[in-house]
C-alpha positions as CSV (number, residue, x, y, z in Angstrom):
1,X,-93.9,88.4,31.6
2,X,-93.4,90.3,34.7
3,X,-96.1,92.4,35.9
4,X,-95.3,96.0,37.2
5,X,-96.9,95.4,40.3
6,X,-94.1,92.2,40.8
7,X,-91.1,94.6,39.5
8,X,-92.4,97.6,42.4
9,X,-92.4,95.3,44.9
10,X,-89.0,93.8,44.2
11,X,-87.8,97.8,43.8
12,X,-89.1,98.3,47.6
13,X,-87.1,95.2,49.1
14,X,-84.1,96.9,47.9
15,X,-81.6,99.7,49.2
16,X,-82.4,103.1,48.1
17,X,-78.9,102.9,46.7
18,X,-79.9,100.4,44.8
19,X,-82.9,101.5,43.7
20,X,-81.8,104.6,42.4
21,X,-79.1,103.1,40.2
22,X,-81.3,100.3,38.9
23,X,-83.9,103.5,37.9
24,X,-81.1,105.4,36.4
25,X,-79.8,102.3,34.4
26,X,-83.5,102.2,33.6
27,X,-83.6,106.2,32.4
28,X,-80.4,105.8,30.6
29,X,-81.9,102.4,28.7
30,X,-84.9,104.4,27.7
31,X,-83.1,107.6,26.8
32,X,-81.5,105.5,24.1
33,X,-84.1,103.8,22.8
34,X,-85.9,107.1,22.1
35,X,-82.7,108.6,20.7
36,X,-82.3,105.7,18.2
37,X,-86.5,105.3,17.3
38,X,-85.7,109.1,16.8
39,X,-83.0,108.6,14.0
40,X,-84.6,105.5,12.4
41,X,-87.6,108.0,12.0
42,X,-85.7,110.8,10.7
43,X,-83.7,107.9,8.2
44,X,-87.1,106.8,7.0
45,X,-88.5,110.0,6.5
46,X,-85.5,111.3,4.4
47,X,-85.3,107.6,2.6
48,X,-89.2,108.8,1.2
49,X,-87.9,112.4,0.4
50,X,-85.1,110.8,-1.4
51,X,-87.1,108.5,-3.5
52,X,-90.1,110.7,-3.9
53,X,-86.9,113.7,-5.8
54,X,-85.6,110.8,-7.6
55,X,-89.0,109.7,-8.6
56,X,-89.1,114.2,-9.7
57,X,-85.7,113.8,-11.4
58,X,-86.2,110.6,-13.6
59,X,-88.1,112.5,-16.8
60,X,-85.0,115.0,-17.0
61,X,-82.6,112.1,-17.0
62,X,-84.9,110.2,-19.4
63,X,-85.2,113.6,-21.8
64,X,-81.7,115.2,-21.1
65,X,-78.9,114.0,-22.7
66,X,-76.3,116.6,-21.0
67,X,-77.6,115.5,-18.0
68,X,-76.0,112.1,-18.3
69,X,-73.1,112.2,-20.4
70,X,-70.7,111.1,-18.1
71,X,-72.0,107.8,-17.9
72,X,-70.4,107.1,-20.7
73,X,-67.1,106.8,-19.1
74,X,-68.2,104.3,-16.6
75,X,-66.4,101.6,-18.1
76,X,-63.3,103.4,-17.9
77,X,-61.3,103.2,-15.0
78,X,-60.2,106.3,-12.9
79,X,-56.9,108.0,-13.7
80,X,-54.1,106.1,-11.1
81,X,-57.0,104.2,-9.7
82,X,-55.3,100.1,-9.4
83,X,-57.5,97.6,-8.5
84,X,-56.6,95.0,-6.7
C-alpha cells in the first residue's frame, strides 16, 4: 500500500496544474463515495422501518379478513392483461 508520505512527495514533483486537477479528481471521488454511503444508509435504515411496520401489520392481516380479500383474485388474470 502506498504510504501518504510517498503520495505527497510524488504530488510536489508535479505542476501545480497538475496537482490541483489530480486533488479535484480526488474531491470529486470522495464526494461520491459519501453521497452513495449516504443513500445505502438512508436504504438500510428505511429497509428496518419497513420490516419493523410489517412486523406491526401482520396480527391485522392474520385477524382481518376485509383486510385481505382481494387476494382471492390472485389467480385471476388482469382484465386485457396478455401474457406472453
Amino acid at each position: 500500500m502506498i504510504h501518504q508520505d510517498d503520495i505527497l512527495r510524488e504530488m510536489k514533483q508535479r505542476p501545480i496544474e497538475e496537482r490541483l486537477a489530480i486533488l479535484e479528481a480526488a474531491i470529486h471521488d470522495l464526494r461520491e463515495s459519501l453521497r452513495l454511503e449516504k443513500r445505502r444508509a438512508n436504504w438500510d435504515s428505511m429497509r428496518v422501518r419497513l420490516a419493523e411496520s410489517a412486523e406491526k401489520a401482520l396480527p391485522y392481516y392474520e385477524s382481518d379478513e376485509e383486510l385481505t380479500a382481494f387476494t382471492a383474485l390472485d389467480s385471476e388474470d388482469f382484465l386485457g392483461y396478455e401474457p406472453e
